[in-house]
C-alpha positions as CSV (number, residue, x, y, z in Angstrom):
1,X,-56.2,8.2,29.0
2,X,-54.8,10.8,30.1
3,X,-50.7,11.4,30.3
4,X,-50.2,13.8,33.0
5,X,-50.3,13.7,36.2
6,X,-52.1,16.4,38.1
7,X,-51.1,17.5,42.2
8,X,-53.2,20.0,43.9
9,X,-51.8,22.3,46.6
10,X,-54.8,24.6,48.1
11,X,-53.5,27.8,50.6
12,X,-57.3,28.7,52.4
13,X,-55.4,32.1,53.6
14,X,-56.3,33.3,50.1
15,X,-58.4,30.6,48.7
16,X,-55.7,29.9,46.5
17,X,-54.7,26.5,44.4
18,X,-51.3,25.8,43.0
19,X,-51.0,22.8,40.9
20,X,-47.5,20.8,39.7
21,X,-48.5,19.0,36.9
22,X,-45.8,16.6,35.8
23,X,-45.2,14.2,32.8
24,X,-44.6,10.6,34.5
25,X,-42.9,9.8,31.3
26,X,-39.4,11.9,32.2
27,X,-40.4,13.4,35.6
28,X,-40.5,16.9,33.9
29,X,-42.9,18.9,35.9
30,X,-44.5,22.4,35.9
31,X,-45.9,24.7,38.6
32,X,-48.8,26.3,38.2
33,X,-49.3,29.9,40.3
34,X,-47.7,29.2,43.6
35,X,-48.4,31.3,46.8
36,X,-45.8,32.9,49.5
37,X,-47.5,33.5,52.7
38,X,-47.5,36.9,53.6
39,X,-48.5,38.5,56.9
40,X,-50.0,41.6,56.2
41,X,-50.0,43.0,59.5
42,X,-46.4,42.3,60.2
43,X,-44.9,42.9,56.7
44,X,-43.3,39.4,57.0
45,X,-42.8,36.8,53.9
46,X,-42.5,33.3,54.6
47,X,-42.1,29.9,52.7
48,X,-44.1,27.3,54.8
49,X,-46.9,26.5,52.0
50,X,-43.7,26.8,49.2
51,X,-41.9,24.3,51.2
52,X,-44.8,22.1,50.7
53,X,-44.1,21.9,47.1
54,X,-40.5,21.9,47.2
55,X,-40.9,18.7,49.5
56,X,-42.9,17.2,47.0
57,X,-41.6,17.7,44.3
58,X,-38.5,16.7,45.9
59,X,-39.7,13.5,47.0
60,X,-41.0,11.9,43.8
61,X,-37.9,12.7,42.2
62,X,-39.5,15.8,39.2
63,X,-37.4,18.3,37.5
64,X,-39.0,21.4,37.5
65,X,-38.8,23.0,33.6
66,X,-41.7,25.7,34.6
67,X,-42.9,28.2,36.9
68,X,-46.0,29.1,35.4
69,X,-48.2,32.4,35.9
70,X,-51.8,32.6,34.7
71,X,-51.6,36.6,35.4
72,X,-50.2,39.2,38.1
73,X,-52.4,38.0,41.1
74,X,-54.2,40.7,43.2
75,X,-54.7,38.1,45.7
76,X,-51.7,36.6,47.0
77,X,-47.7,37.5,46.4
78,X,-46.2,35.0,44.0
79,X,-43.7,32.2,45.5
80,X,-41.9,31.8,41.8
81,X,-38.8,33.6,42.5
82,X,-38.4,31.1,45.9
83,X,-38.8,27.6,44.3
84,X,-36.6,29.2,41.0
85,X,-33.9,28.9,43.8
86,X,-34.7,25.7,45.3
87,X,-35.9,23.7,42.2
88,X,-34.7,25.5,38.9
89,X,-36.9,26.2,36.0
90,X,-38.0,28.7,33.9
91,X,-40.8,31.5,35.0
92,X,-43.2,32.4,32.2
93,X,-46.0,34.9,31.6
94,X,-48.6,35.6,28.9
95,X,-46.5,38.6,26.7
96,X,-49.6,41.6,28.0
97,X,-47.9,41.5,31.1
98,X,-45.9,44.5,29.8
99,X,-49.8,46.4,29.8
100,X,-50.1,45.4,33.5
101,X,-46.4,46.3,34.1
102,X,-47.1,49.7,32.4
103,X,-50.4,50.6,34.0
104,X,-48.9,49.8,37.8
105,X,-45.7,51.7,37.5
106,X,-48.0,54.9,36.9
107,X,-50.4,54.0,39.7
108,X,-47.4,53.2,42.3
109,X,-44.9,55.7,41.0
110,X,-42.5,53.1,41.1
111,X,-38.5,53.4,40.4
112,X,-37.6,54.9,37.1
113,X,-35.8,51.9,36.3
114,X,-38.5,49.4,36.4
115,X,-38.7,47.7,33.3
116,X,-42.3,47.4,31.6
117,X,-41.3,45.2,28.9
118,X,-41.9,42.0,31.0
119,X,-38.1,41.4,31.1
120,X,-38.6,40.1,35.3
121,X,-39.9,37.3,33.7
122,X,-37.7,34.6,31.9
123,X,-40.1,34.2,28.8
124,X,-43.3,35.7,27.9
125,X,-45.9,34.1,25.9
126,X,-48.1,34.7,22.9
127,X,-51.6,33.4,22.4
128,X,-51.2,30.2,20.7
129,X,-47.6,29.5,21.5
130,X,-46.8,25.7,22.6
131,X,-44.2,25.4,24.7
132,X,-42.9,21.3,26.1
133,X,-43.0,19.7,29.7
134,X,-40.9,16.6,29.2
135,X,-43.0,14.9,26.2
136,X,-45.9,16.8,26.6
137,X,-46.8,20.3,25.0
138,X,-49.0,23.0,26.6
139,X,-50.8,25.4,24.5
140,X,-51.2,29.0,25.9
141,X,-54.5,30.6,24.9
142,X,-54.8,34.3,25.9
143,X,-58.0,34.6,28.0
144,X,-58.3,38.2,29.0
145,X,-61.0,40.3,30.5
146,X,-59.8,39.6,34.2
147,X,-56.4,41.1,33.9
148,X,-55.2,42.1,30.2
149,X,-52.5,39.5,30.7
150,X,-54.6,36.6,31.6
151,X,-53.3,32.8,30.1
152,X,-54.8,29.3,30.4
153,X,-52.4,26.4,30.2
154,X,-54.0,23.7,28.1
155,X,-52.2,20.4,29.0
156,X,-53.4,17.4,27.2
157,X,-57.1,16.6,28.6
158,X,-56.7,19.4,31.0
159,X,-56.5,23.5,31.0
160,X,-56.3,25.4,33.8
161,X,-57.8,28.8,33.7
162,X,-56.7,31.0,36.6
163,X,-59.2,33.7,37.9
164,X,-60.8,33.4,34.6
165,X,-63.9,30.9,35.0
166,X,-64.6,29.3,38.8
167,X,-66.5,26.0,40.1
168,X,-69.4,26.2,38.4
169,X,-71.8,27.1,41.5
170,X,-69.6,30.3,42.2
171,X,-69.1,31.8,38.5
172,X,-66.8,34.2,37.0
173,X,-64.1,36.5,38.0
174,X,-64.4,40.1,38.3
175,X,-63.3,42.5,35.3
176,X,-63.1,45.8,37.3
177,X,-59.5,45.9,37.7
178,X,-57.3,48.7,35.6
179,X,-57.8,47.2,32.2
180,X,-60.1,44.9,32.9
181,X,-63.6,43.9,30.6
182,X,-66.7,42.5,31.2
183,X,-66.9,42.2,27.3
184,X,-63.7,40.4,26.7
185,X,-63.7,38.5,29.9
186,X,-67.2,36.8,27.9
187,X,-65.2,36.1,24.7
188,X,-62.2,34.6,26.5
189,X,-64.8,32.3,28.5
190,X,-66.8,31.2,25.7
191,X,-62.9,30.5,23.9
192,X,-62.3,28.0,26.7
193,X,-65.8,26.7,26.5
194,X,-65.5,25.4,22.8
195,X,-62.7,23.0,24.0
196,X,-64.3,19.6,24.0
197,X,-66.5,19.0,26.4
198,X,-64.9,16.6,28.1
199,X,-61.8,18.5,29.1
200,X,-61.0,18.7,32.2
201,X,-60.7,21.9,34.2
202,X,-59.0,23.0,37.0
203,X,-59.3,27.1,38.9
204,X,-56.9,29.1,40.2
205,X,-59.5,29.5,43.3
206,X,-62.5,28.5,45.3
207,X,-64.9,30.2,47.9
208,X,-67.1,27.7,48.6
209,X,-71.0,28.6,47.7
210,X,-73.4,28.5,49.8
211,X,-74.2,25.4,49.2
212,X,-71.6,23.6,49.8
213,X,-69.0,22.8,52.7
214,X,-65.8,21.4,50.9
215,X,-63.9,23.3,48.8
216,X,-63.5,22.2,45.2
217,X,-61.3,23.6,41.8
218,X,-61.7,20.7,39.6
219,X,-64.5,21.0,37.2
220,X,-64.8,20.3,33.3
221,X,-65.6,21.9,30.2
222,X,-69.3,20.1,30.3
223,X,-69.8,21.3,33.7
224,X,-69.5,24.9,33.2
225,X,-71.5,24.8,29.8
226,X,-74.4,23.2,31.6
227,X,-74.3,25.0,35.1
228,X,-72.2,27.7,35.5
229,X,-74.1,30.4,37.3
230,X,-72.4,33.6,35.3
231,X,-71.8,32.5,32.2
232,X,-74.0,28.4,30.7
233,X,-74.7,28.0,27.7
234,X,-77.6,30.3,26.5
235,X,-76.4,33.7,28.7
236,X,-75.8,36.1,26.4
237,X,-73.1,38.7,26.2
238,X,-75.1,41.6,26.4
239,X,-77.0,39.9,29.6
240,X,-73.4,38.7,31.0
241,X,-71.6,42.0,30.9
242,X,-74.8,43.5,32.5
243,X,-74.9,41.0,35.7
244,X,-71.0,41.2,35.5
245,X,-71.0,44.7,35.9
246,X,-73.4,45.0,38.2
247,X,-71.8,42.7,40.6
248,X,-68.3,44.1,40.4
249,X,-69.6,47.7,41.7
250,X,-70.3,46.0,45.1
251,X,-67.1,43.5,45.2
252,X,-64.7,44.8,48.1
253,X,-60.8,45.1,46.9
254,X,-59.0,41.9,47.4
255,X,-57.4,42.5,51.1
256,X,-53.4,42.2,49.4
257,X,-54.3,43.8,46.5
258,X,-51.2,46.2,47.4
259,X,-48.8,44.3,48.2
260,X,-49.3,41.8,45.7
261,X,-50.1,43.6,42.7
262,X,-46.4,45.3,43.0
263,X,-44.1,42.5,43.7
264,X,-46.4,39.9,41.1
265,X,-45.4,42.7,38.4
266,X,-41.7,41.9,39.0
267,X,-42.2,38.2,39.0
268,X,-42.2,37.9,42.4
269,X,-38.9,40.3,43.1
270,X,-39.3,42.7,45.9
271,X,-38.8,46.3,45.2
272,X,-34.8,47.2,45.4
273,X,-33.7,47.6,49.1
274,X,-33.1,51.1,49.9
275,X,-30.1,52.6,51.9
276,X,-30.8,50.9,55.3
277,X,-30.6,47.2,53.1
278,X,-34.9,47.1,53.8
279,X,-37.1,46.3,51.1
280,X,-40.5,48.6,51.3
281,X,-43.8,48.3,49.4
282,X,-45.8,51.7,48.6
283,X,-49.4,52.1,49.5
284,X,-51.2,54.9,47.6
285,X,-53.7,56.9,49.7
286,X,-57.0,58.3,48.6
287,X,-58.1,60.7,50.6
288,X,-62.2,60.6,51.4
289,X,-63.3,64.1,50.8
């Protein structure tokens, strides 16, 4: 049986789920990739679905020990810096980060005094490091392909995987970002694969197929050898990198790719405020010829 206890938080603005798992033994608790909602038409950051976790959190009496991120997120900005404040705890980050940070500061031109040794973050992690949550240890496994800095969390009877693997009906994540691979996004789903099959599994999104009308983000090892649309038992590599590929040349860019990319690099931190005391995200132009 199992000895966590698992809470799902889902934000449908980005399709997003954040999960506090917590050990019921000493009310230690972890969050896994929380959201800040962020108008993009406005510019304006708020904390309504952070609140939501702070609340209940609060309210069944857990100490938070982690902030946990599976990778910089192109899809939402990051809430970790915001329940740091309110609820403690330590943010942490697989150690490639520092590949992400250095790829983005070239693209964005940022400050000359960002830091691309992951230092943002309060501890980075290597493949295979076990860190504690109350009496309970989670593994990190390095699962790249998506982002160079991807991590699962493997908690007991349970891993979450980020953008790595989705609900079984909707597939894989994309690997066209700067750094990303078809190739090793294969390997680092087949890694999680050949945990036993009943593990339990639980994604950092859903989309809903077509086929469905509720969303969904827990799954199971089994599952996604059996059924998974991308990537069951049987596809090969070479055929996987080929559909992957394929299907990645006609994906649009996430709508907050921009935004988020550039504050998730800083764990969450907005750029420094320049001379008026405003903070201000970049947006590099290509020009259509």
């Amino acid at each position: 049986m199992s000895k966590i206890q698992i809470t799902s938080f889902f934000h449908e603005p980005t399709f997003t789920v954040t999960y506090v798992v917590a050990d019921p033994a000493t009310s230690a608790c972890a969050i896994i990739d929380p959201v800040m909602d962020y108008d993009a038409a406005s510019g304006t950051l708020s904390s309504e679905f952070a609140d939501k976790i702070v609340s209940f959190i609060d309210k069944n009496g857990l100490n938070t020990e982690w902030i946990l991120e599976t990778h910089a997120h192109a899809d939402h900005l990051t809430a970790a810096p915001y329940l740091k404040a309110k609820l403690g705890g330590l943010i942490g980050i697989g150690e490639h980060i520092r590949r992400v940070q250095s790829t983005f500061k070239s693209i964005y031109n940022l400050e000359d005094t960002f830091p691309s040794d992951g230092s943002q973050f309060d501890q980075l992690f290597g493949d295979g490091e076990v860190i504690s949550l109350g009496h309970l240890d989670i593994e990190v496994l390095h699962t790249p392909g998506h982002t160079p800095a991807c991590v699962s969390y493997y908690i007991e009877d349970a891993v979450f995987v980020g953008d790595t693997l989705f609900m079984p009906d909707y597939g894989t994540a994309r690997a066209d970002f700067p750094n990303g691979s078809a190739n090793t996004l294969y390997q680092s789903i087949r890694k999680i694969l050949a945990l036993p099959e009943s593990t339990r599994m639980f994604v950092g999104h859903d989309y809903k197929s077509p086929n469905r009308d509720a969303f969904k983000w827990e799954t199971s090892v089994f599952e996604q050898r059996r059924s998974n649309i991308h990537v069951k038992d049987g596809v090969s590599q070479a055929d996987y990198v080929t559909m992957r590929e394929k299907r990645d040349a006609g994906l649009a860019v996430p709508k907050l790719l921009l935004p988020a990319i550039q504050v998730n690099i800083r764990a969450g931190q907005l750029p420094p405020a320049e001379d008026n005391g405003k903070h201000y995200l970049k947006i590099p132009l290509t020009v259509s010829k």
